[in-house]
TIVEXVO-777108 format. One record per residue (C-alpha): residue number from 1; z, x, y; residue in one letter. Coordinates in steps of 0.2 Angstrom, whole numbers. Layout:
NUM/Z/X/Y/A $
...
//
This chain:
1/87/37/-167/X $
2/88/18/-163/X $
3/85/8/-177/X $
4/83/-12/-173/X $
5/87/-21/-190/X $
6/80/-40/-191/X $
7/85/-50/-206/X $
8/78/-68/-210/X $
9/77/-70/-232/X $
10/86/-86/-231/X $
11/97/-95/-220/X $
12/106/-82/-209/X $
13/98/-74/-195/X $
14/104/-57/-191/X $
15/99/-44/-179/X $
16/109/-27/-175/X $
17/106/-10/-168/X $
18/108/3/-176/X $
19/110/24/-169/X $
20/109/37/-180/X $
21/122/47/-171/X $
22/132/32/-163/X $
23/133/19/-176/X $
24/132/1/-176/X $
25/128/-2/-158/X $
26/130/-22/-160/X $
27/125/-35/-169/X $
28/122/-53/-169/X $
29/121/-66/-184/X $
30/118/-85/-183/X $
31/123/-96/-199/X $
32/114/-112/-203/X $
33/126/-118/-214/X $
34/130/-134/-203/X $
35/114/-139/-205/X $
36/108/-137/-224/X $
37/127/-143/-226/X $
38/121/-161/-227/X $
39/109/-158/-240/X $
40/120/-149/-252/X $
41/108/-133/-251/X $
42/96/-124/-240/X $
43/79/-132/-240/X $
44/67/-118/-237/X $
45/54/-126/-221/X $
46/74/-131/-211/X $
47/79/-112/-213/X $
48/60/-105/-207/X $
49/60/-117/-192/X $
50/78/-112/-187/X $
51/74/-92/-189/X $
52/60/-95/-176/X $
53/71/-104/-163/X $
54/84/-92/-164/X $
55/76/-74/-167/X $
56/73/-70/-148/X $
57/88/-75/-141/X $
58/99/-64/-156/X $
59/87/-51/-149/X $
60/93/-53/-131/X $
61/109/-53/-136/X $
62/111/-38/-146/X $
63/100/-30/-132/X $
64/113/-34/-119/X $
65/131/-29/-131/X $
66/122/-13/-134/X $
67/117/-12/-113/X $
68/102/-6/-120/X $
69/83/-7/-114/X $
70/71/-12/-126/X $
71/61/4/-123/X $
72/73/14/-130/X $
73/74/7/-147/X $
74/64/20/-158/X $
75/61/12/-173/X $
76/61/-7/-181/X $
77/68/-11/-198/X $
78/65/-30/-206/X $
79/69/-38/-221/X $
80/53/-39/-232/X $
81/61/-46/-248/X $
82/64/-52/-260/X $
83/67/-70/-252/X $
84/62/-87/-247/X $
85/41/-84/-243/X $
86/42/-93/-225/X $
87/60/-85/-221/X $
88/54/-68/-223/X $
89/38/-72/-213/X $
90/46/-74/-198/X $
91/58/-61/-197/X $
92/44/-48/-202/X $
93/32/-57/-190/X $
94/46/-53/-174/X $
95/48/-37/-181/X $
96/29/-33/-182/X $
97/24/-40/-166/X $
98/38/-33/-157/X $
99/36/-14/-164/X $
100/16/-20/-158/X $
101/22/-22/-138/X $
102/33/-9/-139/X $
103/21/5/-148/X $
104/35/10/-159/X $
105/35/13/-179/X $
106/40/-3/-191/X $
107/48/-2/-209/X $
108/50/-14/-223/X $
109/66/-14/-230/X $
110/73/-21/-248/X $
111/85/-35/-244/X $
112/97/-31/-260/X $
113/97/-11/-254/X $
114/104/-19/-237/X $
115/118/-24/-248/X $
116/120/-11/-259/X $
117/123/1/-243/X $
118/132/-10/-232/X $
119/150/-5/-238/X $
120/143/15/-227/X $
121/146/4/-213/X $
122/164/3/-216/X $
123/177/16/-209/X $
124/181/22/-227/X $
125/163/26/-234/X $
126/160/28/-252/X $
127/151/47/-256/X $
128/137/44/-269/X $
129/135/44/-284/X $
130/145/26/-287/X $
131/142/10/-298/X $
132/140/-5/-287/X $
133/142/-23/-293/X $
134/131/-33/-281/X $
135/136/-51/-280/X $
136/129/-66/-273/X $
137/123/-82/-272/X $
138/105/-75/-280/X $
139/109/-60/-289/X $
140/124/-54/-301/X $
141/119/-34/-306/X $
142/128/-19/-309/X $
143/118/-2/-303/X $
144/121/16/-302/X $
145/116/24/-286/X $
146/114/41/-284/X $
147/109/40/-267/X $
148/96/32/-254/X $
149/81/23/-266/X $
150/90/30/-279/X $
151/96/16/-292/X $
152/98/12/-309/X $
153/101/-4/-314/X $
154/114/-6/-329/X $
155/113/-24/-330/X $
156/115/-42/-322/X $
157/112/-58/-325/X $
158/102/-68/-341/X $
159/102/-83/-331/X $
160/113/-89/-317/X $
161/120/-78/-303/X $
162/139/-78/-300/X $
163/139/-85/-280/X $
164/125/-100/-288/X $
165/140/-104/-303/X $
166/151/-105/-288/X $
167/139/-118/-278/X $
168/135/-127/-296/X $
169/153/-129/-299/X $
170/160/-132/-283/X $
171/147/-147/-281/X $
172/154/-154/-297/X $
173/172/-156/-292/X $
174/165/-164/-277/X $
175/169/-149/-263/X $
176/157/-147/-250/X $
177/144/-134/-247/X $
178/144/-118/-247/X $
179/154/-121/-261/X $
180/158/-102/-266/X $
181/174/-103/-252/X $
182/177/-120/-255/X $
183/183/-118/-274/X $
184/189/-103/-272/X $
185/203/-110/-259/X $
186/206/-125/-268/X $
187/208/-114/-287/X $
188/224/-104/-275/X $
189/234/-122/-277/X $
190/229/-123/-295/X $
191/241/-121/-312/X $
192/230/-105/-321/X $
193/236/-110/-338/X $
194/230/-129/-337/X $
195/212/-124/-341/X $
196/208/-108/-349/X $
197/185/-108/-347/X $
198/177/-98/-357/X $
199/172/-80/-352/X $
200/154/-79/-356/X $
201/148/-61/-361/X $
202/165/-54/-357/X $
203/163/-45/-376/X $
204/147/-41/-377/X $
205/148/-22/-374/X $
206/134/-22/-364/X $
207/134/-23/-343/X $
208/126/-39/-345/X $
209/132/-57/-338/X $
210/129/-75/-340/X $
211/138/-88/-331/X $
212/125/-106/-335/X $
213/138/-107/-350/X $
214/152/-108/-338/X $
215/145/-120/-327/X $
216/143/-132/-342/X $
217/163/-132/-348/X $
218/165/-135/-329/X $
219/156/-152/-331/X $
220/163/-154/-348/X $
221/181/-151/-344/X $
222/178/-165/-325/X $
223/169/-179/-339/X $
224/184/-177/-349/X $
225/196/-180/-336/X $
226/188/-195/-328/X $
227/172/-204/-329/X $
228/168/-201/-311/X $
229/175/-186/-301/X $
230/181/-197/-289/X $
231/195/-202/-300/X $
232/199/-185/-305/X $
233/217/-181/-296/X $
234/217/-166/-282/X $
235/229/-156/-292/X $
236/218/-157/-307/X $
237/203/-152/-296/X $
238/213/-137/-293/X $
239/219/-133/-311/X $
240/197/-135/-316/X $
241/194/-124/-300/X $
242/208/-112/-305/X $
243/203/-110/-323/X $
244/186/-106/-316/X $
245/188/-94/-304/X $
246/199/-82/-315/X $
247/185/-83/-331/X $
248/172/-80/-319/X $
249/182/-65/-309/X $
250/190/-60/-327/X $
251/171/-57/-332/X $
252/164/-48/-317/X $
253/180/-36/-317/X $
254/179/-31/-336/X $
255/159/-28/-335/X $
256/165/-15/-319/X $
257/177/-6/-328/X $
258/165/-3/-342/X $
259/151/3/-331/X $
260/163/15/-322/X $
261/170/19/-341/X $
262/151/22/-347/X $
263/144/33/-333/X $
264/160/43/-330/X $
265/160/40/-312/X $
266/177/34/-301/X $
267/167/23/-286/X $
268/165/7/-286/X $
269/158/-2/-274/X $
270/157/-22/-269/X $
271/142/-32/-261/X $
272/135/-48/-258/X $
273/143/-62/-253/X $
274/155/-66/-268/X $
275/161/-49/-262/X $
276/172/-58/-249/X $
277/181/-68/-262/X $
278/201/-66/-261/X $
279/203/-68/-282/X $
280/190/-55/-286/X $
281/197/-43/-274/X $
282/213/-44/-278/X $
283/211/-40/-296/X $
284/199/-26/-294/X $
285/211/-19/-285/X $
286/226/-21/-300/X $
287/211/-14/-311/X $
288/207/-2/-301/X $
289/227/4/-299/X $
290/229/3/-318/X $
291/211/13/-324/X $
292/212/22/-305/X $
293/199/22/-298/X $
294/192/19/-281/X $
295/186/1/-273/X $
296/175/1/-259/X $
297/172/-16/-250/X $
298/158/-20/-234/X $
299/167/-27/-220/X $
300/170/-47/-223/X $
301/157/-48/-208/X $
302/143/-37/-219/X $
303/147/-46/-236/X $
304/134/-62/-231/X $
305/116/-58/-225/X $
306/117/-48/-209/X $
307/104/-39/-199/X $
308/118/-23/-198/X $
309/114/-18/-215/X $
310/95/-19/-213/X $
311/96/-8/-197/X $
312/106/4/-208/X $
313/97/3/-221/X $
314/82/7/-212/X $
315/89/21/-203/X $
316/95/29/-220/X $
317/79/30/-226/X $
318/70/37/-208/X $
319/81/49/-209/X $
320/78/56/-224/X $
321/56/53/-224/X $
322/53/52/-203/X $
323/34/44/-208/X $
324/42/31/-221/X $
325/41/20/-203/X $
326/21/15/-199/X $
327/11/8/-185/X $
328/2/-2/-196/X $
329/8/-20/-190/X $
330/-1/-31/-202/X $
331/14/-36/-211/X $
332/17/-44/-228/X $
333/31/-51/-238/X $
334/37/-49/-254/X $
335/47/-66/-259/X $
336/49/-57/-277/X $
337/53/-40/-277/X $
338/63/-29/-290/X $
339/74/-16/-285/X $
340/67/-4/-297/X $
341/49/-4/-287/X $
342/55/1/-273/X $
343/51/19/-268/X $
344/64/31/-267/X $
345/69/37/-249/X $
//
């Protein structure tokens, strides 16, 4: 079975096939980083328009990696939610009028389960059950999954998510946007004792996190050091940006280790885009050494939104429930959508 994936909930669009019995076919993503870049953030009407002007010609593309037709696609899989309202409308509107022409079965598909299975697509695939920490610029949680639809969340964030404390803070020492990579580079030049942050929630002994707190001794540590951020010396944006980095990956590493410690389990498995970062990697890894256990990690390619892990995702649950697919091609988007309402697969 040929599964076409279409992903659009925010500023990346991606479109992928993928075969049952092949694997990824190809894929195809386009970034539109360059141009929220000037405005510090993505501003929702830019991304919709931008999703429109690139959807068809990401198809054509993936059609021609794959040397596929378009007939022989059996089955199309787009991103319903949760995400930005007119973001999502486009993606599920190609996806519906396409599975229209074609006379072929269409599926909704949870953006966040995208994430959680994306690391199956790697070479080294985790068996369930695992925990999975899913990280990113939207959402911080920590989830037992037992299998396709079958999740339970341990915890996550009160308020900000990790990746949007990475943004926050990164705009406060003055880097550019995205501002996860940015601070993360710059905190590798940077003296780790200088500035020791707080580690918000680090004791709590729940699977809870809270990262606002953190953002706030970010600001308070740059007003102290200067009166305008200009004036604050590069080494000394890299000591903020270090001391930052390890409470934030000191934090999410702790609450991992307890999950794994509290449901007995030995697989833990990264997603989301703060999944890429070097720091945090690295010192799951030491953790994961010292407590042994096993890390899993999505390809760097699969750690941002990608239209690979919604044709995946899509193609898991088809295989499991052949008539979770419909020919019913009024769509609808879910802009909010918890994970726990999902159905299972």
């Amino acid at each position: 079975m040929i599964v076409l994936g279409v992903e659009s909930s925010c500023d990346e669009t991606g479109l992928a096939l993928y075969d049952t019995e092949r694997g990824l076919l190809s894929h195809a993503l386009h970034s539109q980083v360059a141009m929220h870049e000037e405005y510090g953030g993505v501003v929702p009407e830019l991304a919709s328009r931008d999703h429109i002007r690139r959807a068809l010609p990401l198809l054509e593309q993936v059609l021609a990696k794959a040397d596929l037709p378009m007939e022989r696609i059996d089955a199309i899989a787009y991103t319903q939610g949760p995400g930005l309202a007119g973001a999502l409308l486009v993606g599920s509107s190609v996806a519906c009028s396409l599975a229209l022409a074609l006379d072929k079965p269409v599926l909704g598909v949870h953006h966040l389960e995208g994430h959680l299975l994306s690391p199956l697509l790697a070479t080294e695939r985790p068996e369930f059950p695992f925990v999975a920490l899913l990280v990113s610029g939207g959402h911080t949680q920590l989830m037992r999954v037992d299998g396709v639809g079958r999740y339970t969340l341990l915890g996550e964030t009160l308020d900000d998510a990790a990746g949007e404390a990475f943004d926050k803070s990164a705009k406060l020492l003055g880097l550019g946007y995205p501002g996860g990579p940015a601070i993360s580079r710059l905190a590798e030049f940077g003296d780790p004792e200088a500035y020791k942050l707080p580690r918000p929630m680090l004791h709590s002994k729940d699977f809870n996190f809270s990262f606002s707190g953190l953002k706030t001794a970010v600001l308070t540590v740059v007003k102290n050091s200067a009166t305008d951020i200009a004036n604050v010396c590069e080494q000394d944006k890299a000591n903020i940006a270090r001391g930052f980095v390890d409470a934030i990956v000191d934090v999410l590493t702790a609450k991992c280790v307890l999950a794994l410690k509290h449901t007995g389990l030995k697989r833990l498995v990264i997603a989301g885009g703060v999944g890429a970062n070097r720091q945090l990697r690295a010192s799951l890894n030491e953790a994961a050494a010292k407590k042994r256990f096993k890390v899993y990690y999505p390809e760097l390619e699969f750690c941002t939104d990608n239209g690979a892990m919604i044709a995946f995702a899509g193609a898991m649950r088809l295989e499991r429930n052949p008539d979770a697919a419909q020919r019913d091609y009024a769509f609808n988007v879910r802009p909010r959508w918890p994970l726990d309402e999902i159905e299972p697969a």
